[in-house]
ZAMARGU-4260 file (C-alpha; in steps of 0.2 Angstrom, whole numbers, plus 5000, padded with zeros to 4 digits):
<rodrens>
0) 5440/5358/5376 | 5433/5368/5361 | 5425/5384/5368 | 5412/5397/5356 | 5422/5412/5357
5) 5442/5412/5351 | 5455/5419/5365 | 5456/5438/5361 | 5476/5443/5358 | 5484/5459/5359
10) 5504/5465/5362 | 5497/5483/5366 | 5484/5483/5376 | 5469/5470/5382 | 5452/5475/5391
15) 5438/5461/5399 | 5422/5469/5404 | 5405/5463/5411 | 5397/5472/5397 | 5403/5474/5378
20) 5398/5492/5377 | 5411/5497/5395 | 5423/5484/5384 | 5422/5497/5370 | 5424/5513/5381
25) 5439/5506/5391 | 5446/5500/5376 | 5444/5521/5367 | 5453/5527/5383 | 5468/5514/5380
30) 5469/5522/5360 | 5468/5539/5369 | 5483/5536/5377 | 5476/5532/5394 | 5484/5519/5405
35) 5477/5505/5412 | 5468/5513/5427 | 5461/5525/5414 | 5455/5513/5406 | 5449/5505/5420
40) 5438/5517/5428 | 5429/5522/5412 | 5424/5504/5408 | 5417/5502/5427 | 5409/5519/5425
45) 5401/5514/5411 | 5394/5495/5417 | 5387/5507/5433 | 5375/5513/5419 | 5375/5497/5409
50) 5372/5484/5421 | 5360/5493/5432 | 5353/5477/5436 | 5369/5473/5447 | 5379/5488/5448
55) 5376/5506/5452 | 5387/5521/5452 | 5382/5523/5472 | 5389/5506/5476 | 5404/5498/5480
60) 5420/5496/5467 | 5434/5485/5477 | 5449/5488/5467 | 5466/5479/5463 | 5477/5489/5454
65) 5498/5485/5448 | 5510/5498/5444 | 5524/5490/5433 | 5534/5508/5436 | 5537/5502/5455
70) 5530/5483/5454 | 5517/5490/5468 | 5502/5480/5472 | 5487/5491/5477 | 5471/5488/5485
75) 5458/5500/5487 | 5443/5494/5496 | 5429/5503/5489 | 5417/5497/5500 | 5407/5509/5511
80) 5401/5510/5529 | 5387/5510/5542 | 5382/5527/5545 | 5385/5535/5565 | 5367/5532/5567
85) 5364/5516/5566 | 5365/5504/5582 | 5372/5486/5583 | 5354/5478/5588 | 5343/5488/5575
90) 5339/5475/5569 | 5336/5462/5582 | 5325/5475/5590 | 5313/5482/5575 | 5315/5467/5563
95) 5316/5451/5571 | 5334/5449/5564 | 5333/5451/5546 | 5338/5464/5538 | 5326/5471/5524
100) 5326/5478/5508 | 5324/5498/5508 | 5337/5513/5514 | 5339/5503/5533 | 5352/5494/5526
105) 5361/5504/5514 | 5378/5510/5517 | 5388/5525/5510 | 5391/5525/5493 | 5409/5521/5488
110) 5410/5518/5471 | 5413/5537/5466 | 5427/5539/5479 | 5435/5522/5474 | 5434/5527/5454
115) 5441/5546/5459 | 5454/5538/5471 | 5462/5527/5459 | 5461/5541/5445 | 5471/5553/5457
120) 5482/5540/5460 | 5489/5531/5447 | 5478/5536/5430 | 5483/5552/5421 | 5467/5558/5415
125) 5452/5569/5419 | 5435/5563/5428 | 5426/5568/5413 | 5438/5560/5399 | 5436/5543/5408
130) 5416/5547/5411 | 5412/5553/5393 | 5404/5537/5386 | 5395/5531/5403 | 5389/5552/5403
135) 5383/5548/5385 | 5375/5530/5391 | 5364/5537/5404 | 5359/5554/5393 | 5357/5545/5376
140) 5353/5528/5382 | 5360/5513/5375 | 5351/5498/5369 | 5341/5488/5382 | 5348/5470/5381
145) 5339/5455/5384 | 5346/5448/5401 | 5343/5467/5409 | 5325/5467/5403 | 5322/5448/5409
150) 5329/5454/5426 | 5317/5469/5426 | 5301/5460/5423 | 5307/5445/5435 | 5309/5458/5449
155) 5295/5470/5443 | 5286/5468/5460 | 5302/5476/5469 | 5304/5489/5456 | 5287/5495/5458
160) 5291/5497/5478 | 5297/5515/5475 | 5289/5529/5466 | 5306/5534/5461 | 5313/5519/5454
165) 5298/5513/5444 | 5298/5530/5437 | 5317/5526/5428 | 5315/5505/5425 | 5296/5506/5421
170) 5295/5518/5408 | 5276/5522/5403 | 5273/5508/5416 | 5280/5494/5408 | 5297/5483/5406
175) 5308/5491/5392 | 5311/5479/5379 | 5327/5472/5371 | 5332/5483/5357 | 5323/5497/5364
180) 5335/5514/5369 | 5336/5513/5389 | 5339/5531/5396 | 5343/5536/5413 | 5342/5555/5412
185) 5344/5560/5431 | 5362/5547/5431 | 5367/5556/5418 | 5365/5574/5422 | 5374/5567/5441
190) 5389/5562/5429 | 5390/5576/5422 | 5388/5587/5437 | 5404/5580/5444 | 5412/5582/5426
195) 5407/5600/5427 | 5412/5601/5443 | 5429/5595/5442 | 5432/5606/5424 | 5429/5622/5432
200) 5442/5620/5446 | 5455/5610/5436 | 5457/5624/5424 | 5463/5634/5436 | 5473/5623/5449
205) 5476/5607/5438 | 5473/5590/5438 | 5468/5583/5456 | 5461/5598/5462 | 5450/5594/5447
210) 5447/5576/5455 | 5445/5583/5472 | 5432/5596/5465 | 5421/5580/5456 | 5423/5572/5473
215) 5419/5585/5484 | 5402/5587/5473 | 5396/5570/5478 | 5403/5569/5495 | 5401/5587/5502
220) 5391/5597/5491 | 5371/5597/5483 | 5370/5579/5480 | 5376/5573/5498 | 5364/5585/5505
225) 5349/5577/5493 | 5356/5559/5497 | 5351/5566/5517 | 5335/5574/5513 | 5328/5559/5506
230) 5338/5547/5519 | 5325/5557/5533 | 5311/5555/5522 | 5312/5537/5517 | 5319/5532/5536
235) 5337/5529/5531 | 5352/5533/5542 | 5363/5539/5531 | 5366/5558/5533 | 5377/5571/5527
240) 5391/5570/5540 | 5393/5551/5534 | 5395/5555/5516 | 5407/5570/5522 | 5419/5560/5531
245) 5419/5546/5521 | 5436/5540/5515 | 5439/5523/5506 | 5453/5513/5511 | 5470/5505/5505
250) 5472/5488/5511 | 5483/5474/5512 | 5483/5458/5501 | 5483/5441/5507 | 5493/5432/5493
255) 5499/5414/5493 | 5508/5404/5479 | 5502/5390/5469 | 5512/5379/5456 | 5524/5395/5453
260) 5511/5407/5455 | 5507/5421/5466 | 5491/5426/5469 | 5484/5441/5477 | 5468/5444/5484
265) 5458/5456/5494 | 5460/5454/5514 | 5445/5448/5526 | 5435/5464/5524 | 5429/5452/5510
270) 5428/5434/5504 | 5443/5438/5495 | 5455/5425/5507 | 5443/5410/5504 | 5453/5407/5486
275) 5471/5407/5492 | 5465/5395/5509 | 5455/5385/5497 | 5472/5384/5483 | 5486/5380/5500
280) 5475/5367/5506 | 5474/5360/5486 | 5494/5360/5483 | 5494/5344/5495 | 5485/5332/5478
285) 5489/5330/5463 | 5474/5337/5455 | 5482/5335/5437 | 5483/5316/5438 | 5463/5314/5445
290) 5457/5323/5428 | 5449/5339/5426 | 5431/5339/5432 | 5433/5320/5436 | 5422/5315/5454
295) 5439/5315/5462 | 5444/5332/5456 | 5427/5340/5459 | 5424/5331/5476 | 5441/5338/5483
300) 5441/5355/5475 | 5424/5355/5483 | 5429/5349/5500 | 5442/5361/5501 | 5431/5377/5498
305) 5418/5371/5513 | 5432/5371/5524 | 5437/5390/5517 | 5419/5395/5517 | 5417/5390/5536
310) 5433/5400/5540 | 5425/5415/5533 | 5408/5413/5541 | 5417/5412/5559 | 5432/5423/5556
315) 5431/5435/5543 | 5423/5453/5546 | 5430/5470/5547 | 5448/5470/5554 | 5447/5487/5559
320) 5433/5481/5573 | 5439/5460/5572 | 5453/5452/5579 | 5455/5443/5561 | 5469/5429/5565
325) 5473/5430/5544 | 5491/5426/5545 | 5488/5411/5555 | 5474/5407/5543 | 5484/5409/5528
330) 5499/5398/5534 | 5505/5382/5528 | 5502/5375/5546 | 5483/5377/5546 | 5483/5371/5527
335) 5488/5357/5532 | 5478/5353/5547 | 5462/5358/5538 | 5468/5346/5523 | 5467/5334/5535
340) 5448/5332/5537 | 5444/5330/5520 | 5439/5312/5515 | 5442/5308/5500 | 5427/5296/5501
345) 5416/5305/5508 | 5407/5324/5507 | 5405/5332/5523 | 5384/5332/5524 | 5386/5349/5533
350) 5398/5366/5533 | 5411/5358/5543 | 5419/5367/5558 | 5431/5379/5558 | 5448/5379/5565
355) 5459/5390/5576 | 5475/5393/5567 | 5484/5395/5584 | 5480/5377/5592 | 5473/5368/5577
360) 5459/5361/5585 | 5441/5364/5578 | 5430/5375/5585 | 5410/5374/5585 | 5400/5383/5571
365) 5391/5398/5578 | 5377/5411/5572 | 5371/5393/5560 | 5352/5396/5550 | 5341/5380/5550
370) 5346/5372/5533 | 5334/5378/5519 | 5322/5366/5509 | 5330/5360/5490 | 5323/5376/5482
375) 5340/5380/5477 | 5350/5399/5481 | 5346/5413/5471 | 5359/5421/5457 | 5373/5432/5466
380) 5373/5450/5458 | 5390/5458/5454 | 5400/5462/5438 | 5418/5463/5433 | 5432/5471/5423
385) 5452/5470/5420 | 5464/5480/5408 | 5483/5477/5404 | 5491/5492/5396 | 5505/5493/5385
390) 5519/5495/5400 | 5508/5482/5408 | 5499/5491/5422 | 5486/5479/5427 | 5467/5486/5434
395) 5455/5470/5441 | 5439/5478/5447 | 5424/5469/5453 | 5409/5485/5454 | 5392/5479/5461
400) 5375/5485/5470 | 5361/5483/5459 | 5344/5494/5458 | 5329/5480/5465 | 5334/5481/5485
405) 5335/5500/5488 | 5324/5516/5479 | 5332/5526/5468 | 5336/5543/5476 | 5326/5555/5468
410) 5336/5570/5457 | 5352/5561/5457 | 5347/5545/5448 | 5357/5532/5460 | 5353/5521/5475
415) 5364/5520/5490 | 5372/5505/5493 | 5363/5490/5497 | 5380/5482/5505 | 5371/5480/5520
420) 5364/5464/5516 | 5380/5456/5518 | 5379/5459/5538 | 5374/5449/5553 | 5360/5456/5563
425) 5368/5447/5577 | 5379/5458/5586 | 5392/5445/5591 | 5395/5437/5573 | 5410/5446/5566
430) 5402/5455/5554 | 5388/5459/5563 | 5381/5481/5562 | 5392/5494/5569 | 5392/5512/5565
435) 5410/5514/5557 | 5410/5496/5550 | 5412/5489/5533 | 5401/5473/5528 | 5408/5457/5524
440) 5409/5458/5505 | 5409/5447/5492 | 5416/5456/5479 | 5435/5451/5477 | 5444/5454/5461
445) 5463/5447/5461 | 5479/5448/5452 | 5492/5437/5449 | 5510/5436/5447 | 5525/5423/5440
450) 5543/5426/5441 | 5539/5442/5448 | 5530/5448/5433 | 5513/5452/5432 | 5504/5437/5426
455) 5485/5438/5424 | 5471/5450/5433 | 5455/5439/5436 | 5438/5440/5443 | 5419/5439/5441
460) 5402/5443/5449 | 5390/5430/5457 | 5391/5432/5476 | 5396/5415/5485 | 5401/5409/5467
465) 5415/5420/5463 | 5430/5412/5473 | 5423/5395/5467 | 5422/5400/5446 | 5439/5410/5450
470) 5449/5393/5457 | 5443/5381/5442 | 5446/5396/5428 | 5464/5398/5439 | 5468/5379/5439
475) 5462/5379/5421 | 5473/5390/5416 | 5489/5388/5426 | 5486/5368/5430 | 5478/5360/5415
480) 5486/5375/5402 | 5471/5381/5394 | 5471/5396/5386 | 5459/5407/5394 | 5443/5407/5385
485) 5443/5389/5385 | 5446/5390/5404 | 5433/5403/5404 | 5420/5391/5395 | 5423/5374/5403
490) 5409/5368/5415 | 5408/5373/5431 | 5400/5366/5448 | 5398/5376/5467 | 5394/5370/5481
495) 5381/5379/5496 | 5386/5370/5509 | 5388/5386/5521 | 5376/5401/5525 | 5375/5414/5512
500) 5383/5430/5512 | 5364/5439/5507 | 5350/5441/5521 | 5341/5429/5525 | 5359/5420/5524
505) 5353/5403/5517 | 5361/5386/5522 | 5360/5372/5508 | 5369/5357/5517 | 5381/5347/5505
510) 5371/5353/5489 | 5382/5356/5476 | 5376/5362/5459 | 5385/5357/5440 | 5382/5362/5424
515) 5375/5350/5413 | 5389/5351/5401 | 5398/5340/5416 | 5390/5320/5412 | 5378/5312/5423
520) 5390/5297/5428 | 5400/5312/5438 | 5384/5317/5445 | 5381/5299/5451 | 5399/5297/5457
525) 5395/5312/5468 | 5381/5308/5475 | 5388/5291/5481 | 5401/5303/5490 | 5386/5310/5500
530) 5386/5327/5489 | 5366/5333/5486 | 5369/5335/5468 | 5357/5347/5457 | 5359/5351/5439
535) 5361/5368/5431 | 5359/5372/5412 | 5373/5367/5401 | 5380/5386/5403 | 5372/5397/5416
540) 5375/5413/5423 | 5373/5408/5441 | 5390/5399/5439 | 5398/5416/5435 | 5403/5425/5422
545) 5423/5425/5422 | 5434/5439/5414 | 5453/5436/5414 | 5469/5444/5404 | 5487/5430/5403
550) 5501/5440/5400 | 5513/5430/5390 | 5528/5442/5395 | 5540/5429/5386 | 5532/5432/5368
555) 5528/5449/5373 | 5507/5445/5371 | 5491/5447/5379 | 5478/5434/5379 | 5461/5438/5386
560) 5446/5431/5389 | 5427/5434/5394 | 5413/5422/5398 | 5398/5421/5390 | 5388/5416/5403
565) 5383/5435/5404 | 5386/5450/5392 | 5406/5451/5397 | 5416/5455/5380 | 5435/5457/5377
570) 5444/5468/5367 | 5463/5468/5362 | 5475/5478/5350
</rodrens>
């Protein structure tokens, strides 16, 4: 399968990024001498200025990082809370249980800690040094490109909500243009506050009192009390004590293996445990002998993530306030079962019903939206990047929050997390409101490993699409032996058949969705399974946009790939 773009090799060092300009900054720190968390940091500061459309530096940056020193797996959530004010039935009571655009359902910012974290961690270099070239993006500019300007003027309505925000992304009350230099002064001069910040005190007491002194300047200092002031203006809940006390977490994986792989992925805070419950149920058929993207392959694949997504809706949620039963859900037992109930002849016409790991019987769907009409799901936001160093460090980052469904924050050039929209109103659904508690995510970067080395860091953006793009790139790669831009470039398809993770939380009943690339006999041969079947372009961004690095450890080589479905880039030296 020919792909556009040839896989990108390196034997030093390989970076994958959402955006080819973060590509480029990652790639100076790696030829600075920085490692791969270095590296990694300063490409996803960067896509928070470039990809304003889906990320932002007051957002969430869920992090998987390996240290080849110790062969430690780390997980760092990045992923911010309700604020102490809010109450579990808000929502019920003042907005008929949605949840809507504006500050009532952001969250606390957590990409700033997350970035600072893994720096005081395992990078070796300063805040500003990894910082310099998004510093330069948001006070320069860079060039506007054509997808961000297209989003702009799609979602003009929205960004003419807030004074605030139309000011920066309507400049002289129009859409910038592609080509035209994009600058985002008040972002910039934020940046540089915690650069300056963290210089001043570094000089004197070193390093990490350096990072502490950046973070401490978002988190405690002028621009935590600005984020409150305009909280209470605009009737937010987020206030200075949240921000204070805010901490991002270190989490456990949830891994399984697959045709000699071990894959990690981020725990049920997230969606991150659809993919390896999707891959245990799939080692029971010999996917290799139906054919790639044959009906057969694409109806079980298919099958076998409904069954996933209906775990999540009725399990997953924050374990710190959830009983997630995860270990039963991740073992061989339950795959099984749940293996089970797929029909081979026949699509399930709805989300099928979960299971209860511990008696193995199904149990009935709960907190269900009446189905919504064949107008078709909207494009999940999100971006993604991963780096391999020279010692083979590894850093899979999936940074999101865009800039259409919560204002600008006046002076400091950012919006606060959005991440609520990934809750349930209802407060008996598991990731239903709670002050304290993290909303479901769907960002969920993984890493993988073989023979006990590392093996490849993978991700993308796209919401409800991710773990489906990440499980055909995976099989691609490790089941069909495709090197990974082809993997990256073959034809996709996803499935609906579930609620969404996004208020209103829409429900699309056996509708499943393939790029056109994918022939209309396939299409037929589905629908006579009882899948809804609806056609996408030949390549299109709502199928994701894949980023992925194979280490060859036995030739010593890196090969990366990046998709482009989106402006993702790969570099490699």
């Amino acid at each position: 399968m020919a792909s556009n773009r040839m896989t990108i090799m390196g034997t030093r060092h390989v970076i994958s990024a959402g955006h080819y300009l973060a590509a480029h900054a990652g790639f100076m720190i790696l030829e600075a001498g920085g490692n791969a968390i270095d590296a990694g940091v300063a490409a996803g500061i960067a896509i928070d200025v470039l990809q304003v459309d889906r990320v932002n530096f007051g957002g969430v940056a869920p992090q998987m990082i390996y240290t080849a020193k110790n062969r430690k797996v780390h997980c760092i959530d990045g992923v911010g809370t309700w604020p102490g004010a809010i109450t579990p039935d808000h929502f019920i009571k003042n907005h008929g249980g949605r949840i809507p655009p504006g500050v009532e359902r952001c969250v606390v910012p957590a990409a700033p800690d997350a970035w600072i974290t893994a720096l005081d961690n395992f990078g070796t270099m300063s805040f500003g040094n990894v910082a310099a070239s998004a510093i330069r993006f948001a006070r320069d500019g860079f060039p506007m490109y054509p997808s961000l300007s297209k989003f702009i003027s799609a979602n003009r309505t929205r960004y003419e909500t807030w004074p605030s925000t139309a000011k920066v992304f309507l400049p002289k009350g129009r859409v910038p243009q592609a080509g035209e230099v994009f600058v985002q002064s008040e972002l910039g001069r934020t940046l540089q506050f915690l650069a300056d910040e963290e210089k001043s005190v570094a000089r004197r007491k070193g390093r990490k009192a350096g990072l502490k002194a950046a973070r401490d300047a978002f988190y405690r200092g002028d621009i935590a009390a600005q984020i409150d002031r305009f909280m209470r203006k605009e009737g937010g809940f987020i206030r200075y004590e949240d921000l204070a006390h805010f901490r991002v977490n270190f989490e456990p994986t949830v891994k399984t293996t697959f045709a000699g792989i071990e894959l990690h992925a981020c725990g049920p805070w997230s969606q991150g445990p659809v993919l390896p419950m999707a891959l245990n149920m799939l080692k029971g058929y010999d996917l290799k002998g139906m054919g790639h993207n044959s009906p057969e392959y694409i109806h079980v694949v298919t099958e076998a993530l409904k069954l996933a997504f209906s775990d999540r809706h009725n399990h997953f949620g924050d374990p710190k306030f959830v009983d997630v039963p995860i270990k039963g859900l991740m073992s061989g037992r339950y795959a099984a079962h749940r293996r089970g109930l797929i029909d081979m002849n026949k699509a399930a016409a709805e989300m099928p019903p979960a299971g209860d790991p511990g008696t193995l019987t199904e149990m009935a769907n709960r907190w269900m939206p009446a189905p919504e009409t064949d107008d078709g799901p909207g494009p999940g936001d999100t971006s993604y990047l991963c780096v391999v160093d020279k010692d083979r460090n590894a850093f899979s980052c999936t940074p999101s929050d865009g800039t259409d469904q919560t204002p600008l924050i006046p002076g400091v050039g950012i919006v606060c997390s959005g991440r609520g929209t990934q809750s349930w109103a209802d407060p008996t659904h598991p990731s239903s409101v709670a002050p304290g508690k993290r909303p479901r995510l769907t960002p969920s970067p993984s890493l993988t490993f073989r023979n006990g080395k590392l093996h490849m860091p993978f991700g993308t953006p796209s919401g409800d699409v991710q773990p489906q793009a990440m499980l055909q790139v995976f099989l691609n790669i490790n089941l069909f032996g495709m090197a990974p831009q082809d993997a990256i470039e073959a034809p996709r398809f996803a499935n609906y058949s579930f609620p969404g993770s996004f208020q209103p939380h829409a429900y699309f009943p056996a509708r499943l969705q393939l790029e056109s690339r994918i022939s209309p006999a396939i299409g037929d041969a589905l629908a006579r399974r009882g899948h809804k079947v609806f056609w996408w372009d030949d390549m299109t961004a709502r199928a994701g946009s894949v980023c992925a690095i194979v280490n060859d450890h036995r030739r010593g080589v890196l090969h990366g790939g990046a998709d482009p479905r989106r402006p993702a880039y790969v570099l490699g030296w």
